[in-house]
SERO-4910 file (N, C-alpha, C, O; in steps of 0.05 Angstrom, whole numbers):
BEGIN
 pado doro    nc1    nc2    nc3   cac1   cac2   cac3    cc1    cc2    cc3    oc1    oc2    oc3
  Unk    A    -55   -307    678    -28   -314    670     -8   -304    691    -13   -284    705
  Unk    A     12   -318    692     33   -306    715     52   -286    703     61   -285    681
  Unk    A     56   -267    728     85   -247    708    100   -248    689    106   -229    674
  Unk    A    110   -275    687    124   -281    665    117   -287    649    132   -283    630
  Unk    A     90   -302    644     74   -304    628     64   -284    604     67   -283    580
  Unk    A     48   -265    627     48   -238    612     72   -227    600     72   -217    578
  Unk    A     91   -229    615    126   -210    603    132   -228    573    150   -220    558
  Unk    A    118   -248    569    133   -272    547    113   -259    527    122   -254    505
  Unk    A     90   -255    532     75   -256    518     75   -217    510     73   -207    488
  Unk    A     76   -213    520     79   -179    515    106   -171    494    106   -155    476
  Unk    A    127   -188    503    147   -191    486    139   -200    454    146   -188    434
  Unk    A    119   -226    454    116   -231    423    101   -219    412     98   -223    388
  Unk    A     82   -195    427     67   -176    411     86   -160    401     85   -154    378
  Unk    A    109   -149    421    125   -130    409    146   -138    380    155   -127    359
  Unk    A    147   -164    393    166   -183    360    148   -171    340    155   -153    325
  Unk    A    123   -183    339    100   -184    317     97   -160    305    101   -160    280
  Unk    A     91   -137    316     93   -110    315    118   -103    298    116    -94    275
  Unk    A    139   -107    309    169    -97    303    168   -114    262    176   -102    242
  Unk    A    159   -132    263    165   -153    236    140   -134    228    152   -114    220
  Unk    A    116   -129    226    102   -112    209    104    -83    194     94    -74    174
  Unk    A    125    -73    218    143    -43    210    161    -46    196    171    -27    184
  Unk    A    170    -71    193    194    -75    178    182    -84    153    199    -86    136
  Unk    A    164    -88    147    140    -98    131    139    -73    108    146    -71     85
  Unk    A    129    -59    125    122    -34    126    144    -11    112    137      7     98
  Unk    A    170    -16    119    184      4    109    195    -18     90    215     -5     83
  Unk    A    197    -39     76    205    -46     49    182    -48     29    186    -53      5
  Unk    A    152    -42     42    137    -32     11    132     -1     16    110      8      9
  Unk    A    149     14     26    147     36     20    174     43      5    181     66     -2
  Unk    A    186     22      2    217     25     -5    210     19    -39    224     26    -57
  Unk    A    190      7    -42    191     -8    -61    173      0    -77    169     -9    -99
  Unk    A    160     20    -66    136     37    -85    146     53    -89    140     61   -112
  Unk    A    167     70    -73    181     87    -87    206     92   -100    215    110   -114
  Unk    A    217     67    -91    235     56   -122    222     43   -148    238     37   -166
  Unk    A    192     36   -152    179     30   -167    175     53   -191    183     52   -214
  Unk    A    159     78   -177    145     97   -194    177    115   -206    179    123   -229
  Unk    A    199    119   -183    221    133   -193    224    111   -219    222    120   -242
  Unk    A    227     89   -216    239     71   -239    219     81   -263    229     86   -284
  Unk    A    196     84   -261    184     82   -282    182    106   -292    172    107   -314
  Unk    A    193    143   -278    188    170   -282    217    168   -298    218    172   -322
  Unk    A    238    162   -284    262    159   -296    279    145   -322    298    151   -336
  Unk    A    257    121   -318    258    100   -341    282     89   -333    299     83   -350
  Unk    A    286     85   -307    310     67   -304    304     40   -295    300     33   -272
  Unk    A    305     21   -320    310     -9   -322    316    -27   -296    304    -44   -284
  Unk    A    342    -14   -293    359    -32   -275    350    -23   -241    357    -36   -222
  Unk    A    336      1   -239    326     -3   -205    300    -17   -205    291    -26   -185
  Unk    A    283    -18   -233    262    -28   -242    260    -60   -238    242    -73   -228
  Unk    A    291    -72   -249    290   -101   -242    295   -103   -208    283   -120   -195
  Unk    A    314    -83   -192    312    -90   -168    298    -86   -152    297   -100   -131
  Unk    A    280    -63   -158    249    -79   -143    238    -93   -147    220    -96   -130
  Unk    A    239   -110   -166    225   -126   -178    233   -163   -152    220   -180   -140
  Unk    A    258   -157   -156    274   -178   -143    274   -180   -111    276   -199    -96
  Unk    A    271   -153   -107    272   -148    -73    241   -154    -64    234   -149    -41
  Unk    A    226   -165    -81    195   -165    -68    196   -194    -54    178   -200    -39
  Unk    A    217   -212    -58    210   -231    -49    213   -227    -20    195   -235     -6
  Unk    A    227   -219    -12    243   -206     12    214   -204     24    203   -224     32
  Unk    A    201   -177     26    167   -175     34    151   -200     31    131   -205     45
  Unk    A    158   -213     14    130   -239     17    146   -265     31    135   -287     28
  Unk    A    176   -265     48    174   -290     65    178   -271     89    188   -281    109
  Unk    A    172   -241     91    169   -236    115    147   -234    125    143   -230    149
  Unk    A    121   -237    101     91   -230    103     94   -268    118     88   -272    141
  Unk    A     99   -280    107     94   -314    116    105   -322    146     98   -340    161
  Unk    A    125   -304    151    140   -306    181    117   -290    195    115   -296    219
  Unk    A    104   -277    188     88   -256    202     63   -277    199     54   -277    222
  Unk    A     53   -289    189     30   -296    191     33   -326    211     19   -332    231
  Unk    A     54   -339    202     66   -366    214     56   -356    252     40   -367    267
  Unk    A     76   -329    255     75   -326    290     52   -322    297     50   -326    321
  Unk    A     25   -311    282     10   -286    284    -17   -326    294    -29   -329    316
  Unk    A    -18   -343    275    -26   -363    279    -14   -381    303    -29   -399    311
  Unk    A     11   -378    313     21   -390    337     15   -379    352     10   -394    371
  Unk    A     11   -356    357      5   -341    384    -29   -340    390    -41   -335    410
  Unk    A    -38   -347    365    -69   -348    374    -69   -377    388    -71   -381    412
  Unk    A    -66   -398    368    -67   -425    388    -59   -427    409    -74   -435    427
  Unk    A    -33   -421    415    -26   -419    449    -36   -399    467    -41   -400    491
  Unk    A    -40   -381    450    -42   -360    476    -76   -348    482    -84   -335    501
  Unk    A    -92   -356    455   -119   -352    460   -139   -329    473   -157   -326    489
  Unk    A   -118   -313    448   -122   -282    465   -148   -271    463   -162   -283    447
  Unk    A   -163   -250    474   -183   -239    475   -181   -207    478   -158   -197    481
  Unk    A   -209   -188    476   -204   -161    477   -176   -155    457   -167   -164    436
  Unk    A   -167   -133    478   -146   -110    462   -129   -136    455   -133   -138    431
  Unk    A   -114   -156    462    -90   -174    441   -106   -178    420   -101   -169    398
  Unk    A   -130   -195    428   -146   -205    397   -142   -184    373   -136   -189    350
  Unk    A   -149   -154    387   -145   -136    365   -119   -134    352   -114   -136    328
  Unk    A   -106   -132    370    -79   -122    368    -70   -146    337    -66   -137    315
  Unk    A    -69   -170    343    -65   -190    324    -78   -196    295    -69   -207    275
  Unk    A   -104   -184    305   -111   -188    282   -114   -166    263   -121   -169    240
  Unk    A   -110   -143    274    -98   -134    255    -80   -124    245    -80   -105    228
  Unk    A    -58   -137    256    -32   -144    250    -27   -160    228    -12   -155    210
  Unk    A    -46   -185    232    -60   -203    203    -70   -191    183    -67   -199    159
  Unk    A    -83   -172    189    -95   -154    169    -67   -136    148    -59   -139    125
  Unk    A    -59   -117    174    -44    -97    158    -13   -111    134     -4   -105    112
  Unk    A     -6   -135    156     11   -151    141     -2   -163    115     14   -173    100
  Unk    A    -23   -164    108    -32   -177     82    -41   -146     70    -37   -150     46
  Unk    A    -46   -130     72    -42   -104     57    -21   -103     53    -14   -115     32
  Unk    A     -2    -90     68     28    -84     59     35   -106     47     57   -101     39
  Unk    A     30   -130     40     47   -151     26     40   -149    -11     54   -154    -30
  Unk    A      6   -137     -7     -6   -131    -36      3    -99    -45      3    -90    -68
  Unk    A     11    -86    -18     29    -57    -32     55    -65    -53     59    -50    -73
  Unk    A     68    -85    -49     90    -99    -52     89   -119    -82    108   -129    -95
  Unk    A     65   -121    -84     60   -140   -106     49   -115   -134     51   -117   -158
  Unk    A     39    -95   -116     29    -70   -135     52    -48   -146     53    -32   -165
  Unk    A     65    -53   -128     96    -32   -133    104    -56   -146    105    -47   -169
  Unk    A    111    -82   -149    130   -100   -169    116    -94   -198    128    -89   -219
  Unk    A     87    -95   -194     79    -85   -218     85    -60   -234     91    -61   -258
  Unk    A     84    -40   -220     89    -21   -229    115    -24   -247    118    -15   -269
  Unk    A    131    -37   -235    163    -37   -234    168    -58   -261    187    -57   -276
  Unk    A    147    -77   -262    149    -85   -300    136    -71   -306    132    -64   -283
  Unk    A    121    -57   -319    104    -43   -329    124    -16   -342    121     -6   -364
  Unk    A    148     -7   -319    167      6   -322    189      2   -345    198     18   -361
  Unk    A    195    -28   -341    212    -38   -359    196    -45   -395    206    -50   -416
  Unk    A    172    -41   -388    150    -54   -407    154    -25   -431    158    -28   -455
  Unk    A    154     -4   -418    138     20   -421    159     38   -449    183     33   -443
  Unk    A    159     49   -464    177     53   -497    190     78   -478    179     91   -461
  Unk    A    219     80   -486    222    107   -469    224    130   -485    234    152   -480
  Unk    A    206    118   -516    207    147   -532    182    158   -523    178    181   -530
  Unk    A    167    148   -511    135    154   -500    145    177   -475    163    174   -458
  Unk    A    129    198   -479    150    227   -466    118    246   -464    105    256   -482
  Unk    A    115    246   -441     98    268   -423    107    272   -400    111    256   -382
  Unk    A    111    309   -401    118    315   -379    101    328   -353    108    337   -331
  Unk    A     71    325   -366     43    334   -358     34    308   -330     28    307   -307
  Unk    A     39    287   -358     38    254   -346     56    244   -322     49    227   -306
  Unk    A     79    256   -323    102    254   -310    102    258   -285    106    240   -268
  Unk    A     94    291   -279     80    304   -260     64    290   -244     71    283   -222
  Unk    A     37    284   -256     18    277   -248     20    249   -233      3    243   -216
  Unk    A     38    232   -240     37    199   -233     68    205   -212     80    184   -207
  Unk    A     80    227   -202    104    238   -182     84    252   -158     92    248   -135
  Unk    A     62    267   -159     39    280   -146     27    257   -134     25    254   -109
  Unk    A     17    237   -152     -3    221   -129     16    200   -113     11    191    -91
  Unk    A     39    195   -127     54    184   -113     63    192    -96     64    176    -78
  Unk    A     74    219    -90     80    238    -65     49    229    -48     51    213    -30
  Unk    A     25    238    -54      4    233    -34     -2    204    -27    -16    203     -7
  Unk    A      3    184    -36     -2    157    -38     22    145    -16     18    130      3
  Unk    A     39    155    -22     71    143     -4     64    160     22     69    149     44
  Unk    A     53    187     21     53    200     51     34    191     65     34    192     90
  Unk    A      7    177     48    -11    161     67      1    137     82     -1    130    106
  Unk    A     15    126     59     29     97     71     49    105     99     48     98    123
  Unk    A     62    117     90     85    134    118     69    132    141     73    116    159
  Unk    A     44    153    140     36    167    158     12    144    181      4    147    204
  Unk    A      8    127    164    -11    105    165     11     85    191      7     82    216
  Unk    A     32     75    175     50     56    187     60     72    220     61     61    242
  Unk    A     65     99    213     69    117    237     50    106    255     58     95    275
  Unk    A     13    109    246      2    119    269     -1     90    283    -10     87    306
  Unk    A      8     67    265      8     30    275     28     34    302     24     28    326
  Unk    A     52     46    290     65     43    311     61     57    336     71     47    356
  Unk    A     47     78    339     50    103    368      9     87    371     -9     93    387
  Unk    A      8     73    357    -34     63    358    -48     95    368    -57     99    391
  Unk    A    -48    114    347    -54    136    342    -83    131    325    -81    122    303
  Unk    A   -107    136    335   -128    125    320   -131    158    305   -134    160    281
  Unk    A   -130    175    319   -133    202    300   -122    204    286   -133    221    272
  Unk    A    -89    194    270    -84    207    253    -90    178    233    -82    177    209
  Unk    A   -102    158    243   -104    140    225   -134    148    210   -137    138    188
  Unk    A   -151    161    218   -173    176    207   -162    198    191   -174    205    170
  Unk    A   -151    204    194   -132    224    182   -132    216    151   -142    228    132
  Unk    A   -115    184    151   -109    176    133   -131    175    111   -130    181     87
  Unk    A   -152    164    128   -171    151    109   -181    175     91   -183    175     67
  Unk    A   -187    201    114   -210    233    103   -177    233     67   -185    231     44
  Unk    A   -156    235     73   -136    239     50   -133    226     26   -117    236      9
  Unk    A   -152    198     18   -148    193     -3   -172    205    -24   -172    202    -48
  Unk    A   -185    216    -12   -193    234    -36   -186    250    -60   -195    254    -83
  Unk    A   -167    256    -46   -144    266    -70   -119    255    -88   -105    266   -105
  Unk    A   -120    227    -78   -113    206    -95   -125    202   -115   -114    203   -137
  Unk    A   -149    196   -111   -173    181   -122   -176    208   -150   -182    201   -173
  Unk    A   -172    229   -145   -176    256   -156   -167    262   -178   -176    274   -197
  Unk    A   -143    249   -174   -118    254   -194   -118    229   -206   -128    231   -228
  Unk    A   -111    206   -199   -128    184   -218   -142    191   -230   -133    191   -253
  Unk    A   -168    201   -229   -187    210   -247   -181    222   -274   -192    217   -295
  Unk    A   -161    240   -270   -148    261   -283   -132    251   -301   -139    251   -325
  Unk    A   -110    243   -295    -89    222   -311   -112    198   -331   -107    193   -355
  Unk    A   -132    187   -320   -135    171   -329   -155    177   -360   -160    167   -381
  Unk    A   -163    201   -344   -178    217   -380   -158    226   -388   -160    219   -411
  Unk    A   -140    236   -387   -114    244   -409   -111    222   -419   -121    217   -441
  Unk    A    -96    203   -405    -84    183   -420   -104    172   -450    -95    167   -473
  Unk    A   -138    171   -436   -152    167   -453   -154    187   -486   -162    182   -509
  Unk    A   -143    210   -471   -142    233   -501   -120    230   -512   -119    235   -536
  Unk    A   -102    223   -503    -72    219   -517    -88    190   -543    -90    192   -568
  Unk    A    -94    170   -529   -101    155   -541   -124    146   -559   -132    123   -562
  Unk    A   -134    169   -572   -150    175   -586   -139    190   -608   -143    186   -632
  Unk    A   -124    206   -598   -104    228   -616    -85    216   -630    -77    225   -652
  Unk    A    -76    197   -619    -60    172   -632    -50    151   -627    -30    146   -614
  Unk    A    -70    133   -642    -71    101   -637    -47     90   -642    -49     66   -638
  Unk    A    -23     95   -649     -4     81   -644     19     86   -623     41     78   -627
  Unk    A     11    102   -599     17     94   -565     -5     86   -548     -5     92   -524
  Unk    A    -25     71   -561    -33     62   -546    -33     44   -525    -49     45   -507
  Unk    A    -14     25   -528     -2      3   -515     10      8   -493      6     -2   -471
  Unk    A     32     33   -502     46     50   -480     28     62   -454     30     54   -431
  Unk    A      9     84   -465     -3     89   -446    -29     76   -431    -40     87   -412
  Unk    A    -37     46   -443    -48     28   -421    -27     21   -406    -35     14   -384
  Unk    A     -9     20   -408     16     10   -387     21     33   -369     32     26   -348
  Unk    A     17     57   -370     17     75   -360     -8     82   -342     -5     92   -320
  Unk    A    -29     79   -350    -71     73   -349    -62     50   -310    -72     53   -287
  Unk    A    -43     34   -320    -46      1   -301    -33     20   -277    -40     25   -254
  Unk    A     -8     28   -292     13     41   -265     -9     67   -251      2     72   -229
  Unk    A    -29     83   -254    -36     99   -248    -56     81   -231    -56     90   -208
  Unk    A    -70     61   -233    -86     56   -226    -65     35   -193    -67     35   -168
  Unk    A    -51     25   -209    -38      1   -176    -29     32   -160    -19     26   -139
  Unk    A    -30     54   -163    -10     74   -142    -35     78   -134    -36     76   -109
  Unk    A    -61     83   -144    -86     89   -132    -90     63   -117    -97     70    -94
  Unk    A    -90     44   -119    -92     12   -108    -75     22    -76    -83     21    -53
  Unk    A    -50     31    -87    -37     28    -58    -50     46    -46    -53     37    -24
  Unk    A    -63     77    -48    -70     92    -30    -98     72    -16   -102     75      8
  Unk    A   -112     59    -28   -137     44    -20   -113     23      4   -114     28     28
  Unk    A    -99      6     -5    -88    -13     22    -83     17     39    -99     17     58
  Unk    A    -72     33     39    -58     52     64    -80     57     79    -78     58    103
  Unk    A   -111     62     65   -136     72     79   -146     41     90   -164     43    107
  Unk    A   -141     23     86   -147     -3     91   -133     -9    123   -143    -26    138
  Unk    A   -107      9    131    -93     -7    139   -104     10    164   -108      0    186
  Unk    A   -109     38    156   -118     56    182   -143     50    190   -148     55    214
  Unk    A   -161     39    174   -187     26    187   -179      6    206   -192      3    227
  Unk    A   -163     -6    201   -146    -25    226   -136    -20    248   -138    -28    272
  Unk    A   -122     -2    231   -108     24    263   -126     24    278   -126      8    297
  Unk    A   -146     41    276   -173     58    299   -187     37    300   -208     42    313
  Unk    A   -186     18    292   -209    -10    307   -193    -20    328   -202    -24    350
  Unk    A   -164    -25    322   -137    -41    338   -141    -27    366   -149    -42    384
  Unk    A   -137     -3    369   -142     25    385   -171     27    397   -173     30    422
  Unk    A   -192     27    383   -216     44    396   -228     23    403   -243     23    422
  Unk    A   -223      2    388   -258    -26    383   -270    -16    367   -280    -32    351
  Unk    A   -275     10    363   -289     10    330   -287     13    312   -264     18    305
  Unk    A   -307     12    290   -299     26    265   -308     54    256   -327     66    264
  Unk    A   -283     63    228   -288     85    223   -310     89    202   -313     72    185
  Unk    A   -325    109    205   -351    110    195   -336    106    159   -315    113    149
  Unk    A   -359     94    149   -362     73    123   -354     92     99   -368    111     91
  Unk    A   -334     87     89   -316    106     64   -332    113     46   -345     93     39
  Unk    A   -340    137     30   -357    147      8   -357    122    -16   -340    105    -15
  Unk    A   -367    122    -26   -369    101    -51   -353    118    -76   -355    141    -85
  Unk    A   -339     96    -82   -318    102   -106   -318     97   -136   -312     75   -146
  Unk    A   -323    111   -145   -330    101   -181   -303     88   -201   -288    105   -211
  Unk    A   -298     64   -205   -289     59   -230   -285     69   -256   -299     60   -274
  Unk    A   -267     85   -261   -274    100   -285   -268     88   -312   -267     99   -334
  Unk    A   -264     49   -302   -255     29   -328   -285     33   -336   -292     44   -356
  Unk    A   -304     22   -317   -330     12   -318   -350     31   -318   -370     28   -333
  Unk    A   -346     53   -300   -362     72   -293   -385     66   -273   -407     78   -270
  Unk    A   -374     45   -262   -396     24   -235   -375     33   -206   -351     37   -207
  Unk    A   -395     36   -180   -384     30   -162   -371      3   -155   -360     -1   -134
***
C-alpha cells in the first residue's frame, strides 16, 4: 500500500477503536446506573437507563457497519485482522453488557420497595464494585493493547462468580422462610445473576485483548457451575 494508503487506513483503525471506547464507557455508565437504580430503588434513573440503551445498540451497528467495510476493502491480514476482529468481538460484548444492565434496570422498577435487605444490599453493591472494575480495567487494557493486565482481568472473576454463589443461596433461604417474597427475590436471583453475566462479557473481552496483542490465547478458563442447574 502507498503512504497514504497506510495513513487512511491507520486512521480508520483509530476511528474503529475510538467508537468501541465510547462503547465502552456507556455500558459502564449503564451498569452502574442500573444496580444504583435498583440498591436505591430509584424508578426514574431506572427508566433512564433503560432508554439510553438504545444509544449503545446504533453505536454497536455503526461499529459493525465500518468493522465489515474495512474488511471488504481493505482485506486485512496478521495484526489488522486481529485488531478488527476483535473489535467485532468486544463490540458485541459490550453491546450484551448493555442489554444486561437494561435488565437489571426493569427488574429495578419490577422489584416491591417494601422488600428490604441490607445483607442483600451489600452484597449485589460488592460484586458490582468487582464486576464494573473488571469492565474499567478490561476497556483500559483495549485501549494501551496491554495483554497483562487483560489476564489480569480474566485470573479476577473468581470472585464474582464467589459472591454470586453466596447471594444466590440466601436469596434461596429468604425464600423458603417466606413464600410470599418470593417473586421479589427471583427478581433479585435474575439481577444477581446478569451482574455475574457482565463480569463473564469483561473476561470475554480480555481474552480478546491478549489474542488482539500476542496472537494467542489465554490458557482455557476453570469450568463454572450453574447453581440454577448445578451442571457446568
Amino acid at each position: 500500500m502507498s503512504e497514504h494508503t497506510v495513513s487512511a487506513y491507520d486512521e480508520e483503525l483509530t476511528e474503529m477503536a475510538g467508537k468501541v471506547a465510547e462503547m465502552g464507557g456507556l455500558a459502564e455508565r449503564a451498569f452502574a446506573d442500573a444496580v444504583s437504580a435498583l440498591v436505591s430503588r430509584d424508578h426514574e434513573l431506572a427508566k433512564t437507563t433503560i432508554a439510553n440503551d438504545e444509544r449503545l445498540d446504533v453505536l454497536h451497528q455503526d461499529v459493525e457497519a465500518k468493522l465489515i467495510e474495512m474488511i471488504a476493502r481493505r482485506q486485512p491480514m496478521g495484526q489488522d485482522l486481529r485488531e478488527i476482529t476483535a473489535a467485532s468481538r468486544i463490540a458485541n460484548d459490550l453491546e450484551r453488557v448493555g442489554d444486561l444492565a437494561k435488565n437489571v434496570a426493569k427488574r429495578a422498577i419490577a422489584i416491591d420497595s417494601n422488600l428490604q435487605s441490607k445483607k442483600l444490599a451489600i452484597g449485589v453493591e460488592h460484586m458490582t464494585e468487582l464486576a464494573l472494575g473488571q469492565l474499567k480495567q478490561v476497556l483500559d487494557a483495549y485501549t494501551r493493547r496491554d495483554a497483562e493486565a487483560a489476564r489480569r482481568v480474566q485470573e479476577a472473576d473468581a470472585e464474582v462468580d464467589a459472591i454470586y454463589t453466596s447471594l444466590f443461596r440466601e436469596l434461596l433461604t429468604y425464600m423458603m422462610e417466606d413464600p410470599r417474597i418470593i417473586t421479589q427475590c427471583v427478581h433479585l436471583l435474575f439481577c444477581a445473576k446478569n451482574i455475574e453475566r457482565i463480569g463473564d462479557h469483561a473476561t470475554n473481552i480480555a481474552e480478546n485483548v491478549y489474542f488482539m496483542v500476542t496472537g494467542e490465547r489465554l490458557p482455557e478458563e476453570r469450568e463454572k457451575v450453574d447453581e440454577m442447574s448445578g451442571t457446568v
